[in-house]
C-alpha positions as a Markdown table, in Angstrom:
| # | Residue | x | y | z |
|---|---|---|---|---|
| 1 | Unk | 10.4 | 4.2 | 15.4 |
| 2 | Unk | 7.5 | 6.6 | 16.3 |
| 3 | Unk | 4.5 | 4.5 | 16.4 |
| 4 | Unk | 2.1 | 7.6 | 15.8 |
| 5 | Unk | 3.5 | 8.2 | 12.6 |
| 6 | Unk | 3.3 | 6.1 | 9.3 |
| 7 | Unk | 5.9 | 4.6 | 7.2 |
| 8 | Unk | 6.6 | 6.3 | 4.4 |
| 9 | Unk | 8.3 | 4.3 | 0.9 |
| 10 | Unk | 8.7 | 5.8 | -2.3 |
| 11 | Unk | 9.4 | 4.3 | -5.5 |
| 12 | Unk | 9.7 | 5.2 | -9.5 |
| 13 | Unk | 6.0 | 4.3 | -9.8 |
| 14 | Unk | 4.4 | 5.6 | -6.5 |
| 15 | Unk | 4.4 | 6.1 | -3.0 |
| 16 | Unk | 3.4 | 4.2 | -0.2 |
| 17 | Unk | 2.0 | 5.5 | 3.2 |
| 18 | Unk | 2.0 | 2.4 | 5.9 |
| 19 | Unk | -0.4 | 3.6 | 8.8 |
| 20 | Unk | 1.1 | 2.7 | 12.6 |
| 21 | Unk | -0.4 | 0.2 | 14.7 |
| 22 | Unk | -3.1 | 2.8 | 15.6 |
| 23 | Unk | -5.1 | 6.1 | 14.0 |
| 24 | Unk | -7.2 | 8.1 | 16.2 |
| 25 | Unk | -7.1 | 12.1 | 17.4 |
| 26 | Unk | -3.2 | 11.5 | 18.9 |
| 27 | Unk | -1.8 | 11.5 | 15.5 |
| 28 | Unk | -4.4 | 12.0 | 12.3 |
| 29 | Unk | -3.8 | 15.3 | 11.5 |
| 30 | Unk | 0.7 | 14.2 | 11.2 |
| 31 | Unk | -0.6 | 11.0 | 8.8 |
| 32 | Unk | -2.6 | 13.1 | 6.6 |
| 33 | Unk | 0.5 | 15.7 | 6.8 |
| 34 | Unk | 2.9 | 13.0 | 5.7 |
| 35 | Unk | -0.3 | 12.0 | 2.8 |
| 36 | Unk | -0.6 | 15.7 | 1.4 |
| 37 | Unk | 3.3 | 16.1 | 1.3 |
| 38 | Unk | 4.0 | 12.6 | -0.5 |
| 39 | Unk | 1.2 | 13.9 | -2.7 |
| 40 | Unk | 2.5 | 17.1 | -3.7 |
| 41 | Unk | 6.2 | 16.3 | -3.6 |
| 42 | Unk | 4.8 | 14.7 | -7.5 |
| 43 | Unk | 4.5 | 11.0 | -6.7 |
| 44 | Unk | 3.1 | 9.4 | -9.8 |
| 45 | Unk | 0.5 | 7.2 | -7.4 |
| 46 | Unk | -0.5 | 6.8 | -3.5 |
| 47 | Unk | -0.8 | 3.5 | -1.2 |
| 48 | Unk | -2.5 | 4.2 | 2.2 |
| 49 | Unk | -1.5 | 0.7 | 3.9 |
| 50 | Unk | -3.6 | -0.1 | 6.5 |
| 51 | Unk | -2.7 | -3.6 | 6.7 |
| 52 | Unk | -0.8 | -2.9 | 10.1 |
| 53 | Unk | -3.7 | -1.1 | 11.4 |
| 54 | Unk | -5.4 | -2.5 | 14.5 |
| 55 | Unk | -7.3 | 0.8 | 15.3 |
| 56 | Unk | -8.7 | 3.2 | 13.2 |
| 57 | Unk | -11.4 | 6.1 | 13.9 |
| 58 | Unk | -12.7 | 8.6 | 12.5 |
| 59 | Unk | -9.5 | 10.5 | 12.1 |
| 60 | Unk | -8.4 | 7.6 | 10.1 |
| 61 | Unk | -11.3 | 8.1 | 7.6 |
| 62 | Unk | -10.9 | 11.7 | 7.9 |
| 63 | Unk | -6.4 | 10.9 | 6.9 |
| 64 | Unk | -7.8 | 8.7 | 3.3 |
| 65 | Unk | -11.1 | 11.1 | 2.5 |
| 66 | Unk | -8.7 | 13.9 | 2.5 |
| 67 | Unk | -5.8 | 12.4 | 0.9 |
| 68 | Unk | -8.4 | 11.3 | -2.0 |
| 69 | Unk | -9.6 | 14.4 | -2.6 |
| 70 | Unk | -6.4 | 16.1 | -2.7 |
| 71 | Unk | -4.8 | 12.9 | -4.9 |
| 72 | Unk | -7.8 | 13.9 | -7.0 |
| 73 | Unk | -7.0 | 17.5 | -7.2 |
| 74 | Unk | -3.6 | 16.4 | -8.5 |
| 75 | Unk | -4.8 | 13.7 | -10.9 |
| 76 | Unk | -3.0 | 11.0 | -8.8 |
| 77 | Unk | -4.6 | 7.5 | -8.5 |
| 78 | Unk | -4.6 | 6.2 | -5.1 |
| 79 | Unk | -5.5 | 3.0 | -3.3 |
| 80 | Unk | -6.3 | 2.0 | 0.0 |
| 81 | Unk | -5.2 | -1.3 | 1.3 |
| 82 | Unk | -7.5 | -3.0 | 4.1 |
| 83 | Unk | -7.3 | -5.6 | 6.3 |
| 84 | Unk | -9.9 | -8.8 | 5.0 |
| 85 | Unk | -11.2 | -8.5 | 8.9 |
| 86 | Unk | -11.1 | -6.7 | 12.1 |
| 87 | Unk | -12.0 | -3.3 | 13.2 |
| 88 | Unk | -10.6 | -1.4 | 10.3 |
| 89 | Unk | -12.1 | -3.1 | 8.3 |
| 90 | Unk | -15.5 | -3.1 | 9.4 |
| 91 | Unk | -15.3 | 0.4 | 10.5 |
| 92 | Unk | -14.2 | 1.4 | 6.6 |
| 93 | Unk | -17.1 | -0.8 | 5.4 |
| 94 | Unk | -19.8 | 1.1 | 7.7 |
| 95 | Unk | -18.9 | 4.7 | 7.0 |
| 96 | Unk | -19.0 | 3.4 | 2.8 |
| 97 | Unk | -15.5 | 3.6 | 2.2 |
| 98 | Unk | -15.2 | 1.5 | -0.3 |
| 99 | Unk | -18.0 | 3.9 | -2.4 |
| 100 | Unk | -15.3 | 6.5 | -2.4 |
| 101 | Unk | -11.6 | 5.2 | -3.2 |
| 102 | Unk | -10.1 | 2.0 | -4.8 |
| 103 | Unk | -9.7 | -0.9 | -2.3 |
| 104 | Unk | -7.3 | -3.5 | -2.8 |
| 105 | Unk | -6.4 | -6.6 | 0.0 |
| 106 | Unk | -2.6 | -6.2 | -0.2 |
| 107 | Unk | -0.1 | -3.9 | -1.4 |
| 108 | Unk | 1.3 | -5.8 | -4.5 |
| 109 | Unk | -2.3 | -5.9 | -5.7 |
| 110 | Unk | -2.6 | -2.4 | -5.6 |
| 111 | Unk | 0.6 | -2.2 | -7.4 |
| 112 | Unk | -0.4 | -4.3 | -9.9 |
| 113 | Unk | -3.5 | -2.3 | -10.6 |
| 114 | Unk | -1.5 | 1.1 | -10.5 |
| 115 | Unk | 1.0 | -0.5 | -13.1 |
| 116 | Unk | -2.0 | -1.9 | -15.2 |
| 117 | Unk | -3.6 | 1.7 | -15.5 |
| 118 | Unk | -0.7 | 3.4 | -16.4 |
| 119 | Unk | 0.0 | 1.2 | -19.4 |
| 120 | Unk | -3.6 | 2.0 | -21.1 |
């Protein structure tokens, strides 16, 4: 498996993009290729995982702000799942991340919430 790439899996109810060990300028602009292509390929929802994460720069930031605003374009609803600690985290919680797109701590919880909002 390419460790510069994420892991993509897709499901009836959405799709989820699980970011490699690390994100930075060797491989943020194929993440946010694989994000744009899940998004217009019509999946109902996004999950950026980030839970496997251990690095993450700007290009990470640059991989969800992007895939938010074209989720948005689409009407999709998309969450980003973070780490509770570490680098990721912090570095998501100085540039305001949470301000701009749904965080949840773990994947079935942003599942659940996905699930919840498309039953109102």
């Amino acid at each position: 498996m390419d460790l510069g790439v994420a892991r993509v899996e897709i499901t009836e109810t959405c799709g989820t993009l699980s970011f490699p060990e690390e994100v930075d300028l060797s491989n943020g602009d194929a993440i946010l290729e694989q994000a744009i292509r899940l998004l217009d390929s019509g999946t109902p929802a996004l999950i950026l995982d980030l839970t496997g994460c251990a690095f993450c720069d700007s290009n990470g930031l640059n991989v969800i702000t992007r895939s938010q605003m074209r989720a948005t374009e689409l009407g999709v609803p998309m969450w980003v799942v973070l780490p509770s600690r570490g680098i990721v985290r912090q570095v998501s919680d100085v540039a305001g991340l949470q301000r701009r797109v749904a965080i949840a701590p773990d994947v079935a919880t942003a599942r659940e919430a996905l699930a919840a909002a498309a039953h109102r």
